[in-house]
N, C-alpha and C positions, 0 to 999 in steps of 0.2 A: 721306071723310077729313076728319078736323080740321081746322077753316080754321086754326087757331094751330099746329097743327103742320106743314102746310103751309108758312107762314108763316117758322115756324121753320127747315125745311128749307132754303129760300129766302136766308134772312138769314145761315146758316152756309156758303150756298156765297159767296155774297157777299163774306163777311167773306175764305175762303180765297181768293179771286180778287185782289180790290181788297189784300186786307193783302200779299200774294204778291207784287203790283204794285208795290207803295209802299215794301215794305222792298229790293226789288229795285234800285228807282230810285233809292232813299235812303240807305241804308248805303255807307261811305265807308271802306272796309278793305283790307288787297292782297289779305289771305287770299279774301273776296267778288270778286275782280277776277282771280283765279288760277282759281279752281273754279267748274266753274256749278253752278246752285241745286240739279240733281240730283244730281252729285257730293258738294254737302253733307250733301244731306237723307243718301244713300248712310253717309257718316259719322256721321251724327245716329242714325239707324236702330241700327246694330250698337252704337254706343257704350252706345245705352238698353235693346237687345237683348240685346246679345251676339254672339258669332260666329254668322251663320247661312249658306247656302245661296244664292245668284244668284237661284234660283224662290222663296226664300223673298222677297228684296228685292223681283224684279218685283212680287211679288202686293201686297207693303207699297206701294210704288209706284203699283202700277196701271196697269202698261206688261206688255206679252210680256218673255218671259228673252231674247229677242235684242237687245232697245231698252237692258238694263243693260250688256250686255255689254262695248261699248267703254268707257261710261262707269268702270269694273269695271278694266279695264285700265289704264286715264289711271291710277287710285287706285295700281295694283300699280305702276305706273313710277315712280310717284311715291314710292314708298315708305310709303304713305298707309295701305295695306292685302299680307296676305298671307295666304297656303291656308295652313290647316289639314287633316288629314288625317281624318277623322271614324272613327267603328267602323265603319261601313257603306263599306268599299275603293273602292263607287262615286261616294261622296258626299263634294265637297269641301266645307269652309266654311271663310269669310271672317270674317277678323275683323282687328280694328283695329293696327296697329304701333302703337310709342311714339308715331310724329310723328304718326300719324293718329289716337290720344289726344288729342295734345295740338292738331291743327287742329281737333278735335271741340268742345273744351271753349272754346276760344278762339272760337269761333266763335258759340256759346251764348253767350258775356259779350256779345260786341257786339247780336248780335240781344236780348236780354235788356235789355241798355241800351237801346236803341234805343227797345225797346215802351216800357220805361217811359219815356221821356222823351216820347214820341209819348202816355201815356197820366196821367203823373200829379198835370197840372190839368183833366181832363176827367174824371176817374171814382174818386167817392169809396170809401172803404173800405168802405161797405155794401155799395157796388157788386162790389167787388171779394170782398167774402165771397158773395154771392151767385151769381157768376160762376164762382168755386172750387166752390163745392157743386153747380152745374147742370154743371159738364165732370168732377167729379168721378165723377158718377152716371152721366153718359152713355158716359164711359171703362168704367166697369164694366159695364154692359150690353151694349157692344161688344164687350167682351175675354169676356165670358160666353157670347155667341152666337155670337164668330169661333171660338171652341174647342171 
C-alpha cells in the first residue's frame, strides 16, 4: 500500500476522532445539551438525505438497526421525527417534522460557527480551496462505489 495514502487514511480518522472530541466538549448550545451526538447526526442524516429506513440510518451510522432504534424513538417523542408510509406496506421511513427541520438546520449554524471560528486564523483560503477539491473528489468516489 501507499505510505501517503496510508498516511492519509490515518490522518482522516484522526481528524473524525479528535474533531468529534473537541466540538463535543466545546460547543456551548441547549439544543447539544438536549440530544446526544447520535441523535444529531440522526437529524443531519435525513435532513441531507431525505426520508429513509432505520437500516438505512444504521448502515449510515455504522451501528446494527437495534443500536438506532431507541435513539429513533427519543426523536419520535420528541416530535423530532415521524413514519412515513413507503410503496413497499412493509417498509417504514423516517423523515424529519417541522421542529426536527428546524433542530437540523440550527444545529448546522452552531457546528458551522464553531469550525470556523476554531479554523479561520489557522488555515488560509488556498488551504481552504484545496481542501474543498480533495473532500469533494473523495465524496464522489464514495457515493460512486457505495451505489
Amino acid at each position: 500500500m501507499d505510505k501517503r495514502i496510508q498516511e492519509a487514511v490515518e490522518l482522516f480518522q484522526q481528524v473524525l476522532i479528535y474533531g468529534t472530541e473537541r466540538v463535543l466538549r466545546s460547543v456551548e448550545d441547549p439544543l447539544w445539551k438536549e440530544y446526544s451526538p447520535e441523535q444529531m447526526q440522526v437529524l443531519n442524516i435525513i435532513a441531507k438525505e431525505g426520508a429513509m429506513t432505520a437500516g438505512r440510518i444504521a448502515m449510515l451510522q455504522g451501528v446494527h438497526k437495534s443500536a438506532v432504534s431507541n435513539r429513533l424513538k427519543k426523536l419520535k417523542d420528541k416530535e423530532l421525527l415521524h413514519v412515513l408510509q413507503s410503496d413497499d406496506k412493509r417498509e417504514k421511513l423516517l423523515d424529519l417534522t417541522e421542529k426536527g427541520r428546524v433542530a437540523a438546520k440550527h444545529s448546522n449554524e452552531v457546528l458551522h460557527g464553531y469550525i470556523e471560528k476554531l479554523l479561520i486564523n489557522q488555515v488560509d483560503d488556498q488551504e481552504i480551496e484545496q481542501f474543498l477539491m480533495t473532500f469533494r473528489k473523495l465524496k464522489e468516489i464514495l457515493k460512486t462505489n457505495g451505489e
